[in-house]
N, C-alpha and C positions, 0 to 999 in steps of 0.2 A: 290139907289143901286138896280141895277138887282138882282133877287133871283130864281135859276135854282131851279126844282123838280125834282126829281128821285127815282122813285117806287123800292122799294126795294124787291127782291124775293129771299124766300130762299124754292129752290126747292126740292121735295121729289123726282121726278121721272123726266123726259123728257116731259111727260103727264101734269104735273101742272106746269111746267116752263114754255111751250105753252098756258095754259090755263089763269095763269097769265098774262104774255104779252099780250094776246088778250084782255083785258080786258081796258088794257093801250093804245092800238095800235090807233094812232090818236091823242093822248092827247097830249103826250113828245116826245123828241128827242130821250132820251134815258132809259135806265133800267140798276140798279144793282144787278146783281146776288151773292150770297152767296156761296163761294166753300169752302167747308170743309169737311174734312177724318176724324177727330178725333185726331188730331195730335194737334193742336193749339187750337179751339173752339172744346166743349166735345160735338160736335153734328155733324152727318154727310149727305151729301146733295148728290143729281144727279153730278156729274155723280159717284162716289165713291160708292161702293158696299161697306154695314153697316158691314159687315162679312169679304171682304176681303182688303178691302181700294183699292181692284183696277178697275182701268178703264173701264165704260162700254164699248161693243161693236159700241155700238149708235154714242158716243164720238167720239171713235177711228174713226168711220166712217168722223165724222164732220173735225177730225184732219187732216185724208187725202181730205178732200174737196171732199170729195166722196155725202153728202148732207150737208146743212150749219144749223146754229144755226135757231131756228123761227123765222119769220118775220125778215131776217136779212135784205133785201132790205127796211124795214120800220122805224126799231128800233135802236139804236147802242145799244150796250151791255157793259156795264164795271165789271168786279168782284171784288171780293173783297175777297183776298186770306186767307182766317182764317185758313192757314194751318202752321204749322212749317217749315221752310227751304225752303220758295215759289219760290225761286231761280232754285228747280227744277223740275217745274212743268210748268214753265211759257211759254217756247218753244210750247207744246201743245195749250195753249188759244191763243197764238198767231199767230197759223196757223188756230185756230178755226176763226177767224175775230171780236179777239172783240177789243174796242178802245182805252179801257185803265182798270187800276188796283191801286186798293188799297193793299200795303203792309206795314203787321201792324211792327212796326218799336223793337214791342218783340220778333218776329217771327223768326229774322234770324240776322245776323253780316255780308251781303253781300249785305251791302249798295251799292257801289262803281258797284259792276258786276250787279246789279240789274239795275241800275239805264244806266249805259252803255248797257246795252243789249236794254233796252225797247226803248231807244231814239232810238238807230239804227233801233228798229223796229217800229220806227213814233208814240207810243204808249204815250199816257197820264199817267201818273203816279203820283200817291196820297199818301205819309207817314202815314198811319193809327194810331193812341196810343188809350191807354184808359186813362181813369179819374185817375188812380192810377199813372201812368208813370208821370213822372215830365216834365213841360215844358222845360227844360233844358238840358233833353236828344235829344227830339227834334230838338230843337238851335242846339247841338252841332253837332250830325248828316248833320242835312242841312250844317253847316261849313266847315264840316269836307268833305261832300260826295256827296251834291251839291243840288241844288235847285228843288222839287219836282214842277208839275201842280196844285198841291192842299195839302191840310193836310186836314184829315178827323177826327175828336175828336170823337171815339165812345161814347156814351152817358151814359152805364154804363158797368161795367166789365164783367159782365156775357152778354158776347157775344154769339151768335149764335142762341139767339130764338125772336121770334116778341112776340113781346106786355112789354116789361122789362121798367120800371118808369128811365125817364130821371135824373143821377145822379146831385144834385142841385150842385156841385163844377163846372160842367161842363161851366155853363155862366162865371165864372171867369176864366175860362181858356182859352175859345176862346176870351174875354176880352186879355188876356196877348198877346195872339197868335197875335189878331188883330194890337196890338201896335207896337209890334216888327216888322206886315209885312204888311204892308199899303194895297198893291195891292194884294194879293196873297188871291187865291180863297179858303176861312173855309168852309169844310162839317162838318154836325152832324148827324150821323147815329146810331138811338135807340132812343127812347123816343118823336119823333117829336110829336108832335098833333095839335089841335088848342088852346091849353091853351101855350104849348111849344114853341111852333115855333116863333111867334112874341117877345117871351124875346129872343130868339134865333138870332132873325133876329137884333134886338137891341142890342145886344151883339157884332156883326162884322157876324155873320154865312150868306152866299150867296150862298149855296147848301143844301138844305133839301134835306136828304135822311128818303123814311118813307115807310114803309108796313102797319102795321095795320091799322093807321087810314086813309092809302088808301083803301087797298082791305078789311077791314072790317067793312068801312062807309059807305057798301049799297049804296054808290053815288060817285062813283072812279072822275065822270069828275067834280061834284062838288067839292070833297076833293082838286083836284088837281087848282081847279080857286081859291080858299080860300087861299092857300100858297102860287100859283106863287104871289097873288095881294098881297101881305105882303111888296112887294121890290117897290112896284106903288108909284106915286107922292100924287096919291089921298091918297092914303091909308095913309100914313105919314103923310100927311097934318090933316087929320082925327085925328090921333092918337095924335097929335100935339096941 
């Protein structure tokens, strides 16, 4: 099993969102950025002003393609909408150029127009939940409103900061996830490490999404060879 990596960044300003990606730039394909006002995760990121929840100028300028995201000719960029009602926000990141989006499936009840809008816009799109949410709200969703690119199981409920201990229900639930959908690509984002990740990866998970123990392993391109080779023939065989 292939096993994608994706540096997770939850930016303060325009200034560490750049500073983090350079850091990545070379290693992966892509990076997930963290967008949140306060409305959904009680923490709030670039581009959202802490005071006013609205749009920097910076943004706005990237919306009109007036300058792009960093290193966009290098990196793709996916977010991960931690906002309430991400349905109307999403127009913006989509003219920013990025490639796809996780929306967390508490967030909002516009499965259907969510999921129509991003296809038309070529966009990847990811069901988000956390560890509390039932896998059968999930299920039903996908039934009801149609088949995401991915499901991301965040790893514990206090979403919105790095460094939070991977919730232990979570392996049983990408467990269930796995069963029900053979092919269909599981992230876990919160809690990766190298203690984590290989129950992870044994569980069904074929996307680590992780920040700290990338950028704050003092060895990002190591951190990042340690996890891709989790998914290797050797590595299994190893483990085996």
């Amino acid at each position: 099993m292939t096993v994608s990596v994706v540096p997770a960044i939850i930016p303060k300003d325009f200034d560490d969102l750049e500073a983090h990606m350079v850091r990545v730039k070379g290693l992966v394909e892509r990076v997930q950025v963290d967008i949140a006002n306060g409305s959904y995760a009680p923490t709030t990121t670039w581009p959202y002003n802490d005071m006013t929840k609205q749009v920097s100028e910076q943004f706005a300028r990237i919306v009109r393609e007036d300058e792009g995201l960093p290193f966009w000719r290098e990196l793709d960029v996916e977010v991960d909408m931690l906002v309430a009602e991400p349905e109307k926000y999403l127009d913006g990141w989509i003219h920013a150029g990025i490639v796809g989006t996780v929306i967390h499936i508490e967030s909002t009840r516009s499965y259907s127009q969510i999921l129509k809008n991003l296809r038309i816009a070529e966009m990847e799109v990811g069901w988000g939940m956390r560890p509390n949410t039932p896998n059968d709200e999930l299920f039903r969703i996908i039934k009801e409103h149609g088949m995401p690119d991915f499901v991301q199981v965040m790893g514990n409920d206090r979403i919105g900061y790095h460094g939070a201990e991977l919730d232990e229900r979570v392996y049983e639930k990408v467990k269930t996830i796995r069963r029900k959908f053979p092919d269909l690509t599981i992230a876990v984002d919160i809690g990766v490490n190298e203690e984590t990740a290989p129950k992870l990866v044994e569980a069904g998970v074929n996307k680590l999404v992780a920040g700290s123990a990338i950028f704050e392993s003092g060895d990002a391109e190591e951190a990042i060879d340690y996890f891709q080779q989790l998914g290797s023939t050797d590595y299994q065989s190893a483990e085996g």
